[in-house]
C-alpha positions as CSV (number, residue, x, y, z in Angstrom):
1,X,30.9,11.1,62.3
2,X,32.7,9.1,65.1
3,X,36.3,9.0,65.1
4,X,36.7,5.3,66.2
5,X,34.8,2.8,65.6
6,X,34.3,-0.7,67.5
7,X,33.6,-3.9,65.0
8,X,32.8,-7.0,66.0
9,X,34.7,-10.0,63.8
10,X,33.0,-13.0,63.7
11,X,36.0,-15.5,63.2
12,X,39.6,-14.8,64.3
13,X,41.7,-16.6,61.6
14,X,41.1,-14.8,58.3
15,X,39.5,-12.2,60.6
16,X,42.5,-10.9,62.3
17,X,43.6,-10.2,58.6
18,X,41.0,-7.0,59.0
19,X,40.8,-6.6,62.7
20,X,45.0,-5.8,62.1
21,X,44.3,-3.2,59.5
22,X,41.7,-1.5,61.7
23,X,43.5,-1.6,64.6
24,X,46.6,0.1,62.5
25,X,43.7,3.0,61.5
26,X,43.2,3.4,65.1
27,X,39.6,1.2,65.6
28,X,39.3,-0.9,67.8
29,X,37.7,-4.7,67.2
30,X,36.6,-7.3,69.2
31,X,36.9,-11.5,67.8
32,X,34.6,-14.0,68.2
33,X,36.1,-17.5,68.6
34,X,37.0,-20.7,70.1
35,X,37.9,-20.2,74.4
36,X,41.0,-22.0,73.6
37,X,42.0,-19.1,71.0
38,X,40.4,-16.4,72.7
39,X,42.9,-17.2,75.5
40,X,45.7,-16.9,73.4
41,X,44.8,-13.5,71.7
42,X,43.9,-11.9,74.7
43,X,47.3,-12.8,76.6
44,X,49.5,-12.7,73.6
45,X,47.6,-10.9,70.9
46,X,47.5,-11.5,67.0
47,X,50.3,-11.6,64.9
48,X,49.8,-10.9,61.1
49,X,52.5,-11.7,58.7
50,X,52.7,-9.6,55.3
51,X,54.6,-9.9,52.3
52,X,55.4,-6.2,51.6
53,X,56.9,-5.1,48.1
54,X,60.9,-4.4,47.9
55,X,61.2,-6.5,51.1
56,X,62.9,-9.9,51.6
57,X,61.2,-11.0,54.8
58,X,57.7,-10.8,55.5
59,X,56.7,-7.8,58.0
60,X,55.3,-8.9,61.2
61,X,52.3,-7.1,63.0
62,X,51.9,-7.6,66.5
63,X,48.3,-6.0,67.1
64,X,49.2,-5.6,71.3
65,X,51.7,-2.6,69.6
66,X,49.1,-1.0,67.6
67,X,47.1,2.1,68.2
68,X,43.5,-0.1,68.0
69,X,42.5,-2.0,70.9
70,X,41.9,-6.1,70.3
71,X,40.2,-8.5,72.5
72,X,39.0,-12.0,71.7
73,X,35.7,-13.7,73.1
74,X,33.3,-16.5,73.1
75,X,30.2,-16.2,70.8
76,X,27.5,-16.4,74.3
77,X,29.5,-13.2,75.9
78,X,29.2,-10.4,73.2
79,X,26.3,-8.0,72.8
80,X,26.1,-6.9,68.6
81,X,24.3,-3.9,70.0
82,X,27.6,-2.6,71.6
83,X,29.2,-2.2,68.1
84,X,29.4,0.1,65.0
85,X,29.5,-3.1,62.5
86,X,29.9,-6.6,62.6
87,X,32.2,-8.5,60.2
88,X,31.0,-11.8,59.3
89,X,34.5,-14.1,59.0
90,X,33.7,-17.6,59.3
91,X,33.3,-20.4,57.0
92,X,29.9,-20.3,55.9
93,X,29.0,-24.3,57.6
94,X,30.0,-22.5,60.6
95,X,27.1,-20.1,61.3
96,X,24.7,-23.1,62.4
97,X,27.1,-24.0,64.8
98,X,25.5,-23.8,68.7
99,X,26.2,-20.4,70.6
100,X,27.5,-18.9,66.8
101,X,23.6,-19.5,65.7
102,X,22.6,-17.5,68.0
103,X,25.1,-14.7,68.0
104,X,23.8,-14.3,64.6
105,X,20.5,-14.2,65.2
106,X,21.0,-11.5,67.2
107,X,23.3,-9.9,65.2
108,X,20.3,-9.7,62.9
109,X,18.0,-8.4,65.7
110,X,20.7,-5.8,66.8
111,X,20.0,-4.3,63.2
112,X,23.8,-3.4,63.5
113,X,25.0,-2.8,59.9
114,X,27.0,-6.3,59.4
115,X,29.6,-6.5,56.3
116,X,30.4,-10.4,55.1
117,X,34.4,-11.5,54.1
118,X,32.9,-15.1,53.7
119,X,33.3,-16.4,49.7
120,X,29.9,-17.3,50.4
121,X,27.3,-14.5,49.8
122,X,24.8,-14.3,52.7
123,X,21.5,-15.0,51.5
124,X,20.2,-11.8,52.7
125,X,22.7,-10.4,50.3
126,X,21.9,-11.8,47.3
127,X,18.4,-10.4,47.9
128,X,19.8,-7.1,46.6
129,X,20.5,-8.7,43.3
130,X,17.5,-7.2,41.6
131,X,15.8,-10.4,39.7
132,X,17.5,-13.2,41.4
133,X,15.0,-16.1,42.8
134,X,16.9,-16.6,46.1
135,X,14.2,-19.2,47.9
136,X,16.0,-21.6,45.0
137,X,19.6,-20.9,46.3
138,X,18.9,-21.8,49.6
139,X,19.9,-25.5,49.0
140,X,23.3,-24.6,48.5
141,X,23.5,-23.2,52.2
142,X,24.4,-26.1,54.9
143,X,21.4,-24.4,56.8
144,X,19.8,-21.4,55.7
145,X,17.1,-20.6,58.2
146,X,20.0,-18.7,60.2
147,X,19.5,-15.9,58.0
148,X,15.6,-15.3,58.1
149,X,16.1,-12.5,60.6
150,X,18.6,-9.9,58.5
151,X,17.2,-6.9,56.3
152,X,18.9,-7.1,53.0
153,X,19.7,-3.7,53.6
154,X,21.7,-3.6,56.6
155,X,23.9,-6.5,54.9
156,X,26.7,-6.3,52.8
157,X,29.6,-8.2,50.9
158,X,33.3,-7.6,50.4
159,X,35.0,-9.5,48.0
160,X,37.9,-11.5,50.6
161,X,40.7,-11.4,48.1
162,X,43.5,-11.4,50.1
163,X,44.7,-15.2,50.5
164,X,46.0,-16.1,53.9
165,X,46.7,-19.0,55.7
166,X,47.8,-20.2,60.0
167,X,50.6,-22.0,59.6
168,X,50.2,-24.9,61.2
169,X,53.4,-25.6,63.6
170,X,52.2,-22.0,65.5
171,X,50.1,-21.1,67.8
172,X,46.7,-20.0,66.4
173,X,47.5,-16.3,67.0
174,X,49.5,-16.7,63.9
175,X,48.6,-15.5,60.4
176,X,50.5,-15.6,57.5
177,X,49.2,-13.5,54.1
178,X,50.1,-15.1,50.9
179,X,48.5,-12.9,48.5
180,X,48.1,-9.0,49.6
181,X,45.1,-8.2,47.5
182,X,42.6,-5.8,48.9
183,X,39.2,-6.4,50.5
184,X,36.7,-5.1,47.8
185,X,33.4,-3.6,49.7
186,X,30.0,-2.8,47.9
187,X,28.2,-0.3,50.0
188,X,25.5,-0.7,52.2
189,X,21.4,0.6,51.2
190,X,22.2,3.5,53.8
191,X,24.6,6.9,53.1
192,X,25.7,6.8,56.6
193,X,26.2,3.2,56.9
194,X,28.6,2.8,53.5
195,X,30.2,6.5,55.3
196,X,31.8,4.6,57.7
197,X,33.0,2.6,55.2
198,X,34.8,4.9,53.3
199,X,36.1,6.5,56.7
200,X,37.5,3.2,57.9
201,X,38.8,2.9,53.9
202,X,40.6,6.5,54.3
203,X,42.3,6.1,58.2
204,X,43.5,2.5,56.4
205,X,45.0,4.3,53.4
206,X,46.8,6.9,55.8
207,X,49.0,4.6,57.4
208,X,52.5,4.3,57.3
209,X,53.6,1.5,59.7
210,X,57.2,1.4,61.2
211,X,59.1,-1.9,60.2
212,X,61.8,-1.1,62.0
213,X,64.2,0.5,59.6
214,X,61.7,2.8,58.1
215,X,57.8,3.6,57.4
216,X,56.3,1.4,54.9
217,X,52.8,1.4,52.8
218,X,51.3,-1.8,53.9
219,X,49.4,-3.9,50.8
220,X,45.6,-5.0,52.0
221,X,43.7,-1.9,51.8
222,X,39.6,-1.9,52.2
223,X,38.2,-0.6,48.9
224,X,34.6,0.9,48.8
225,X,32.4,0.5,45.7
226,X,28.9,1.9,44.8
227,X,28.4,-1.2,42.5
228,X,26.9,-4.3,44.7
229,X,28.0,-6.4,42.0
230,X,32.4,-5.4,42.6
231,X,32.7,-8.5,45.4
232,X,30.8,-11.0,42.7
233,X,33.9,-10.3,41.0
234,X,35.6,-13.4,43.4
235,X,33.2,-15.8,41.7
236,X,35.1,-16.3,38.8
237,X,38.4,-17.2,40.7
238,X,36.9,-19.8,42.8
239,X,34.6,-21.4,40.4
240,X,38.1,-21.7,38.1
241,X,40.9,-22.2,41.0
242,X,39.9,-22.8,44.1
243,X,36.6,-25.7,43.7
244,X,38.4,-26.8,40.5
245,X,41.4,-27.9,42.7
246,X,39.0,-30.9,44.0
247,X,40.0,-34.0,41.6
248,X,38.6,-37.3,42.1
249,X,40.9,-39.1,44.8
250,X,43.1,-35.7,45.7
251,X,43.6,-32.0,45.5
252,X,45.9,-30.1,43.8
253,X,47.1,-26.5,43.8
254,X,45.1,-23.5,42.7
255,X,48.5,-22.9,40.6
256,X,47.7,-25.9,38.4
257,X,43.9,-25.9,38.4
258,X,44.2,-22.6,36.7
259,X,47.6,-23.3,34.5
260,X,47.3,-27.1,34.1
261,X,44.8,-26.6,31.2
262,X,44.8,-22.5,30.6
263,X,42.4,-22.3,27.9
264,X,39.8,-24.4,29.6
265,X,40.6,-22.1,32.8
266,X,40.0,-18.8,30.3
267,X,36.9,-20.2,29.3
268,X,35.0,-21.1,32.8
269,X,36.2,-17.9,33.7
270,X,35.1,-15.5,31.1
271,X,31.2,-17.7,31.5
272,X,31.2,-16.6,35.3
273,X,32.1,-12.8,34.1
274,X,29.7,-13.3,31.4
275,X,27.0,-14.9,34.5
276,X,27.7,-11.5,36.8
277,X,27.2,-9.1,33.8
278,X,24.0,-10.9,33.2
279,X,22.7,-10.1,36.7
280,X,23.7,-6.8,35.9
281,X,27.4,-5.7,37.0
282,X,29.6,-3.7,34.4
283,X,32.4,-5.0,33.2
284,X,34.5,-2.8,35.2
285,X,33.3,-4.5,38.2
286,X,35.4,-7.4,37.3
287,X,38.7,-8.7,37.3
288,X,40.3,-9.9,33.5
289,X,41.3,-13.4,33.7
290,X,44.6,-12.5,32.7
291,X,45.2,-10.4,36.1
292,X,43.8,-13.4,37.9
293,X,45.9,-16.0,35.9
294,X,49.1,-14.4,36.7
295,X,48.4,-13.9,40.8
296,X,47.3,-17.7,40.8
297,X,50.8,-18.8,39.9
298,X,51.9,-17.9,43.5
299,X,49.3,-19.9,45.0
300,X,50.9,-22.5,45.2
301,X,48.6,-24.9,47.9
302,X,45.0,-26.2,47.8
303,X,42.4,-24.3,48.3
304,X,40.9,-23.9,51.5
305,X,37.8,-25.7,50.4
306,X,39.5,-28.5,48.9
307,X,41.8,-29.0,51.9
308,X,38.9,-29.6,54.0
309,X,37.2,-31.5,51.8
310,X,40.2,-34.3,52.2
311,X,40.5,-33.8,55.4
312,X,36.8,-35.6,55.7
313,X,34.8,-32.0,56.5
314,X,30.9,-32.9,55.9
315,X,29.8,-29.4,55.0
316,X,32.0,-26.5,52.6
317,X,31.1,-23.2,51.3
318,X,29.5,-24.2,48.3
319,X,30.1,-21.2,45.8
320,X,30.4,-23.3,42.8
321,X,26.5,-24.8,43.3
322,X,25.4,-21.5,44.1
323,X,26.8,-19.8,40.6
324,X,25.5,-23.0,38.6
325,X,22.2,-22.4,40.0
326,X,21.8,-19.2,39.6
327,X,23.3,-19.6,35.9
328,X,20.2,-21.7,35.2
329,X,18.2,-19.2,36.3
330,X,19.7,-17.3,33.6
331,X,19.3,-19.7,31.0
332,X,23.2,-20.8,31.1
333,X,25.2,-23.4,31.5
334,X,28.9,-24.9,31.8
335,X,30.0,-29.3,31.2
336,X,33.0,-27.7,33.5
337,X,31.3,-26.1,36.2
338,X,28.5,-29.1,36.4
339,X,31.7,-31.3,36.5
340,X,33.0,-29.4,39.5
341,X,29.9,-29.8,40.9
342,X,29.8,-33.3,40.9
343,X,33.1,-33.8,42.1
344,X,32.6,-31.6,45.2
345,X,29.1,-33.4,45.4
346,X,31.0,-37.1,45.4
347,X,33.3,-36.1,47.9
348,X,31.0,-34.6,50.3
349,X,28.6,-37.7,49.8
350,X,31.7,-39.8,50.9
351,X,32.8,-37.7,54.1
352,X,29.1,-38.1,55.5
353,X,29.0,-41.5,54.9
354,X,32.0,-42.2,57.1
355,X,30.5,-39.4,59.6
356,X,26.9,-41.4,60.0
């Protein structure tokens, strides 16, 4: 097995969360993004900003001090082939995008194992859900055809639980974690592919990074699971925080869509658990609403979804269509989660109108 691996990051915002922690392991990583920000990481680097337990301040990473090697560049001037795996970081709306289409469309010829942090499930994905009739999710995609090319089995999901944020009087370099949860990976079809996994999940665990007055464990580790269903396990969380902070004229914090009403939280919850265990995950795949319940009190903004969509954004990940879809497949249904929908729907409607 190689000792260092080369990933390709599609997305250097929540991206450089990962390409930082691999970089710390010793792997190098290569971001694909804007020239204007590929200008700045390449001259100045990332810098990555972690809450860390027993300490007042939040630990700064500069990535141009770390064992890994970082670059930044535009979608047109990478080659997939050249990498071990690519990591699919963007906003899901994003992938139709000109020059990002096509990186992914080679991506998908390349046949390079690719591993998705998006909240959105990549349709090729979901086509390892045994039972799941995918042709009818494909509405819930802002453009699906740029997914035809993938095999289900090179693709894979981890569950992007760490919440992060670039605060917005810095440079775009800049990211700052709010919530140090881990990335949650299921494995890939191939032993050697999910291998490389776990290898990047074991140099990550070994390191002890100098703060300055001491080594320290850093929090955001990459967990590897044999169950495909473990990343499903985010579902749940946005469907009750992050699409439920969409109201009808404004958008509130995940803290209070979840603690605003708690039973009615509890309850659209426990019917997405109750969704993933239909489609066959084990209740150990997922998280208890009352872990989830207690983390949401620190997040304290919108979510990212519901930012944008008051911001005027035409196109979101739509994660709370594609679990009430494929809850009717299943015979199920939630008034809450339809009236989500229908917000998010309405507010969408409106932000294309003034687009047209």
């Amino acid at each position: 097995m190689k000792t260092t691996y080369s990933t390709l990051i599609m997305g250097a915002s929540y991206g450089s969360l990962l390409a930082t922690k691999l970089l710390l392991a010793g792997h190098n990583a290569k971001l694909v993004c804007l020239p204007t920000e590929a200008e700045v990481i390449n001259n100045k680097g990332t810098r990555v900003r972690l809450p860390v337990k027993g300490r007042k301040e939040l630990v700064e990473i500069d990535s141009r001090k770390l064992p890994g090697k970082l670059s930044a560049d535009v979608p047109g001037a990478v080659k997939p082939g050249d990498y071990d795996l690519v990591v699919l970081a963007m906003q899901e709306p994003q992938y139709r995008s000109p020059g990002v289409r096509e990186l992914l469309d080679a991506v998908a010829r390349s046949r390079v194992p690719c591993m998705s942090i998006m909240n959105m499930p990549p349709l090729p994905y979901l086509k390892r859900i045994p039972g799941l009739d995918t042709d009818a999710l494909k509405s819930c995609y802002t453009d699906p055809t740029v997914w035809q090319n993938f095999d289900p089995a090179l693709m894979t999901l981890c569950s992007p639980d760490p919440q992060a944020f670039r605060p917005p009087d810095e440079e775009v370099n800049v990211l700052q974690v709010t919530l140090p949860t881990n990335f949650k990976a299921a494995r890939f079809v191939s032993d050697d592919h999910t291998a490389m996994l776990r290898r990047m999940q074991a140099d990550i665990e070994a390191v002890r990074y100098d703060a300055g007055d001491g080594k320290v464990d850093l929090p955001v580790k990459l967990k590897v699971h044999d169950s495909i269903f473990v990343p499903l396990a985010k579902w749940a969380m946005l469907v009750t925080g992050n699409y439920r902070c969409v109201q009808k004229d404004a958008a509130r914090s995940i803290k209070d869509a979840v603690h605003s009403n708690i039973e009615q939280s509890r309850a659209t919850y426990n019917w997405v658990c109750e969704l993933c265990v239909k489609l066959g995950a084990s209740p150990d795949d997922l998280v208890p609403f009352e872990k989830y319940a207690s983390a949401a009190l620190g997040l304290v903004r919108p979510s990212s979804a519901a930012r944008a969509l008051f911001a005027g954004a035409p196109n979101i990940e739509r994660v709370d269509r594609l679990v009430q879809i494929i809850a009717a497949q299943k015979g199920m249904r939630s008034a809450i989660v339809d009236e989500t929908v229908a917000l998010v729907d309405a507010r969408l409607a409106l932000n294309r109108k003034q687009v047209a």
